[in-house]
N, C-alpha and C positions, 0 to 999 in steps of 0.2 A: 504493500500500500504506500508505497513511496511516491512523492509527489514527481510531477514530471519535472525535469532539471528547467526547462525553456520555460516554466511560469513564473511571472514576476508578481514578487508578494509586494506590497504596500504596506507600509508600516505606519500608514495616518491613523489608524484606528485598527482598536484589535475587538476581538471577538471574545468576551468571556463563556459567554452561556447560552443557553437555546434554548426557547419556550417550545415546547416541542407538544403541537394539538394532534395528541392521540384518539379524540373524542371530538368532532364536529357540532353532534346536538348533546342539548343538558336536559335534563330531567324537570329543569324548573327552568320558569321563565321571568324572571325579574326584570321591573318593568323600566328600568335606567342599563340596562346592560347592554355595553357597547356591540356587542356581537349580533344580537338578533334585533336591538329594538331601536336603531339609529338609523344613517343613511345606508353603512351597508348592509345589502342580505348575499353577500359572495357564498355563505356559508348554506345556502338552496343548491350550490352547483357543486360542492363537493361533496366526496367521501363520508359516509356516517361514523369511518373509526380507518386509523393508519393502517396499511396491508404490512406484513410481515417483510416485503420487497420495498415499500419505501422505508421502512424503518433502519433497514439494513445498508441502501445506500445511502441513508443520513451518517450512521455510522464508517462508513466508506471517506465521506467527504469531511468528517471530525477527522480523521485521522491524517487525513493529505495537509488539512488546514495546522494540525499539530507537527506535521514531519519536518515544515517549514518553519518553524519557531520552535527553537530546542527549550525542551523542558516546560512548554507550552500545554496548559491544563484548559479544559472546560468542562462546564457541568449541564445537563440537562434539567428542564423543569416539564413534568408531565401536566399539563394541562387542555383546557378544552374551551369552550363546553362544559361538560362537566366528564374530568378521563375517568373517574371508577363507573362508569359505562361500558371502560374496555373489556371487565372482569377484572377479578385476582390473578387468572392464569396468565392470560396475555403478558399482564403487565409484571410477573415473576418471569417470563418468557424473554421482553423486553428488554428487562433491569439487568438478567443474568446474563446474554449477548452483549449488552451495552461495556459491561462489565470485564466479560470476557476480550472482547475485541479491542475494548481500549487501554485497557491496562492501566497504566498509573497516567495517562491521558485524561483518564473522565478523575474530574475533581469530586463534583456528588451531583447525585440524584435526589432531584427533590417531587412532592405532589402535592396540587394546589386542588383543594375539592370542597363541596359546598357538604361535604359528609352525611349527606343522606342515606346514602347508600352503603353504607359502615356494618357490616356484620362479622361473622365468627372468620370465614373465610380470606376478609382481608386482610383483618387483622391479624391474624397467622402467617400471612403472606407479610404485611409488612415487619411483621418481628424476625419472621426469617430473614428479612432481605435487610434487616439494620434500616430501616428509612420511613421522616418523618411526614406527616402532613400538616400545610397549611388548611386553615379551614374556615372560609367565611361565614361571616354572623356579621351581622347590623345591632343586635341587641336584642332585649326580653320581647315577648311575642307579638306585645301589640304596635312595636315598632319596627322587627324585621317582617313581621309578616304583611307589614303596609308595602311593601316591594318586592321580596319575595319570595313568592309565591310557587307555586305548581300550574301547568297547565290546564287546570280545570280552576287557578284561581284561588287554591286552596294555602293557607298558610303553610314556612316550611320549618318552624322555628322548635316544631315539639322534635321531627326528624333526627333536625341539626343538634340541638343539643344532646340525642340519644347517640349519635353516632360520635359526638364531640365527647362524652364522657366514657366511651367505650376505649378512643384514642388514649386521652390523659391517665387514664386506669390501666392502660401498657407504656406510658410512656412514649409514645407514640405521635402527640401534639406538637407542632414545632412555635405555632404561634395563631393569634388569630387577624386576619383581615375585613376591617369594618370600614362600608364608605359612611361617607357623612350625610345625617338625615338633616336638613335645614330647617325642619319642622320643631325638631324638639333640639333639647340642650345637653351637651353630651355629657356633661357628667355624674347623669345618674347611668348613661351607657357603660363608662368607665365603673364606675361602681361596680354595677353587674359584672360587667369581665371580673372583676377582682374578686368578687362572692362566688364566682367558679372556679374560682384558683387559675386562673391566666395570666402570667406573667412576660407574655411576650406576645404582642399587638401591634397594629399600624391602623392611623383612620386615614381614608382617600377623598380625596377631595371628587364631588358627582364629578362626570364625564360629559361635557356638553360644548357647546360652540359661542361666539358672539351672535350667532345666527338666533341660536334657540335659547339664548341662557335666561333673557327675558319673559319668556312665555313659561318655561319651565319651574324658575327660582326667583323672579323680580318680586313676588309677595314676602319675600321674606327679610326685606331690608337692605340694606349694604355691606354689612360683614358678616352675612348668616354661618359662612363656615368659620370665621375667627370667632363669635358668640359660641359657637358648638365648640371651638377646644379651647378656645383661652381659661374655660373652670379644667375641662379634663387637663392640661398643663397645670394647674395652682395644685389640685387633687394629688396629681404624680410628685410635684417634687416635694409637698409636704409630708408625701408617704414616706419619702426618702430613703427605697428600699432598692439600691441596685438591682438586686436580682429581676426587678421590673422592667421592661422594656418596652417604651413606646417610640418607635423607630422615626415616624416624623419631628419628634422632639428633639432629638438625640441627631437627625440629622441639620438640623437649622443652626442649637448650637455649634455643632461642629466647623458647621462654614464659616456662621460668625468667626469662630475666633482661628479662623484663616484655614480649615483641613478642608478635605477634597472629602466629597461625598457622592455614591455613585445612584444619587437619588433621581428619578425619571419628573418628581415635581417642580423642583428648584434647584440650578447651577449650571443650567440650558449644556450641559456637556455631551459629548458625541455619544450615541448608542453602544454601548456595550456588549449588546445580545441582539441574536434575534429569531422570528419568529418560523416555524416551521411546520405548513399546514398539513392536514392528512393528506393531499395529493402529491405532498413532494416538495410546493411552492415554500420560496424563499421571500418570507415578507419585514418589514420593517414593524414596529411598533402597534401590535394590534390596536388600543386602544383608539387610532386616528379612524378606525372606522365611523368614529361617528360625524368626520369631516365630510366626505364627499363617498360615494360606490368608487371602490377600489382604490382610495388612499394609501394604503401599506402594499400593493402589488408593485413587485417590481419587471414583472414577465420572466423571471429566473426559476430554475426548478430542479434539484438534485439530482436527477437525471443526466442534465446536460452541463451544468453549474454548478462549481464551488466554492466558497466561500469569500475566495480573493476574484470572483468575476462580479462584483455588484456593481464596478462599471461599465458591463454591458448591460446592465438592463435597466429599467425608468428609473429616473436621476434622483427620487427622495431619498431612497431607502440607500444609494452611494452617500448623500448627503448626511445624513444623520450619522453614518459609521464614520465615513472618512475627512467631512469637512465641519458639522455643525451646520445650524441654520442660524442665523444674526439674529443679534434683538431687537426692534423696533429702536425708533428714534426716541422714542419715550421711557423705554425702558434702558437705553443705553446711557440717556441722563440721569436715572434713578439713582435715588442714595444707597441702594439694592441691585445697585447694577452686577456686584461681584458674588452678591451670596444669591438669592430670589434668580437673577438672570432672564427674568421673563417667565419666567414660570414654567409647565406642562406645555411638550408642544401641543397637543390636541386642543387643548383649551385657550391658543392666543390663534385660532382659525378663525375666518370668517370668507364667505363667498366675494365680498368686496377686495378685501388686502390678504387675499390669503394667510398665514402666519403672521406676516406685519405686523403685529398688534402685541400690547400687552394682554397677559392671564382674563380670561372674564370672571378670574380669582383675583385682582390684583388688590383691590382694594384691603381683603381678607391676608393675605399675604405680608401686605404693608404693614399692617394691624398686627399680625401674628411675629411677624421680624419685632417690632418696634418693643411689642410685650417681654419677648423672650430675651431682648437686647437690655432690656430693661433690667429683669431678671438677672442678668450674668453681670450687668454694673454695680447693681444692689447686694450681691453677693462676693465683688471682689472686694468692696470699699466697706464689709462688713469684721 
């Protein structure tokens, strides 16, 4: 599997890891989720789960992409959709090729699942195979089950936490991923994680555009996501319990006080990863689905492409790995211009200025900098 000597690697950006969508459709349908309920529906024309043949030349082309950078690691992230769709076996199947084939290449395997589907079987599997899950939750029921849902509609929050307690009880939970509801205030959400015993979380900021962010979120004021953490931040550091981890907090100080953080919301830096759908295709940052049909496509595909050819194919998904996309004029004047950066590329879109724009978070952003700057003044001068 030696890479051909005549390819030339570029070394503007490197490739850590690969969201690798094992699982096309989810089991539930949440009604802000970038995959099925924005602009794109790409996910109508593909594969309902990766065939055993693309899986194998994903692994093919980690390994050409590794032969060229000595001592070069990547890790996989089994995602979807929702991936325990594939089974247990598959994804034992999977794990163990992956494993096999790459050898001290593959740094880790990880899976990202909404854990409904958590039973005797997987759990077996995952303790065999050493490997943890992330697992989304919004919160107690009457809040995650305001989004989502099942396709009949039905809340999915009794599932979630059946399958969630079943992980934690093997040790098996790596962390929990909660977007932010604008509606309510996060920190009786934060509580809850912590009445679970969760000490390792991230809240997301919604997925939307300058197009829709108005119709979507404009009821809810002007900083609805900095209202929703600025208590979950007071909450966290009063706990003052390392062993707690809330990953957006933890990366904002960091910038502040000048480290590098390899966060997709704030530091606008080049991609690091990318995406890899059940047919093969080699995509950019799913989450931009909810910019235009087929934002993350670059017409590349493991078949014929790898990893150092994403400039032959449509010039985003070159741009995010190898160049970056600039910040606005507004944002390049920001007092936030080095840590913030402009924020999430999906969320500085619009149909007018394409990316041009600051975050349709910006304000919350500003807000959320200013507090936690605040915070770390208050505490050296203490």
């Amino acid at each position: 599997m030696t890479a051909p000597a005549a390819t030339k690697v570029s070394e503007e950006g490197r490739i850590f890891s690969l969201v690798v969508k094992v699982a096309e459709r989810c089991n539930l349908n949440c009604s802000y989720c970038y995959m099925y309920n924005h602009a794109d529906q790409s996910y109508l024309r593909r594969p309902a789960f990766m065939s055993d043949e693309v899986f194998a030349q994903l692994l093919v082309r980690i390994h050409e992409y590794c032969d060229r950078r000595p001592k070069h690691r990547m890790s996989l992230v089994f995602h979807g959709g929702e991936p325990m769709l594939m089974g247990a076996e598959r994804f034992r199947r999977f794990t163990n090729l992956a494993r096999e084939q790459l050898g001290d290449k593959l740094d880790s395997i990880k899976l990202q699942s909404n854990a409904t589907l958590v039973d005797d079987a997987w759990i077996a599997t995952l303790r065999e195979l050493g490997i943890t899950v992330g697992v989304s939750l919004d919160g107690p029921s009457e809040i995650n089950d305001m989004f989502r849902v099942d396709h009949a509609g039905k809340g999915s929050h009794a599932l979630v936490l059946k399958g969630l307690r079943q992980l934690q009880e093997h040790g098996l939970l790596s962390g929990v991923l909660c977007v932010v509801n604008p509606a309510h205030s996060g920190i009786g959400i934060y509580r809850y994680f912590r009445s679970l015993g969760i000490t390792r979380m991230n809240f997301l900021f919604p997925d939307a555009t300058h197009d829709v962010k108005q119709r979507l979120y404009g009821q809810y004021g002007k900083t609805p996501v900095a209202d929703y953490l600025i208590p979950v931040f007071d909450d966290w550091v009063n706990e003052d319990d390392p062993a707690v981890k809330v990953t957006c907090f933890e990366d904002m100080i960091r910038t502040i006080l000048g480290g590098t953080v390899r966060s997709d919301l704030i530091g606008n830096g080049r991609a690091t990863y990318l995406v890899i759908d059940t047919d093969g295709s080699i995509q950019a940052l799913d989450a931009l689905k909810v910019c235009w049909e087929g934002t993350p496509e670059s017409g590349l595909n493991l078949f014929e492409h790898g990893f150092d050819d994403l400039d032959k194919g449509l010039p985003l998904l070159h741009r995010v790995v190898h160049e970056g996309i600039p910040m606005c004029a507004t944002c390049d004047a920001c007092r936030e211009r080095g840590t913030c950066s402009g924020g999430y590329l999906p969320h500085r879109y619009s149909r007018t200025n394409g990316f041009d724009n600051p975050s349709i978070w910006c304000q919350d952003l500003l807000t959320l900098f200013a507090y936690v700057r605040n915070y770390i003044d208050t505490r050296a001068g203490a």
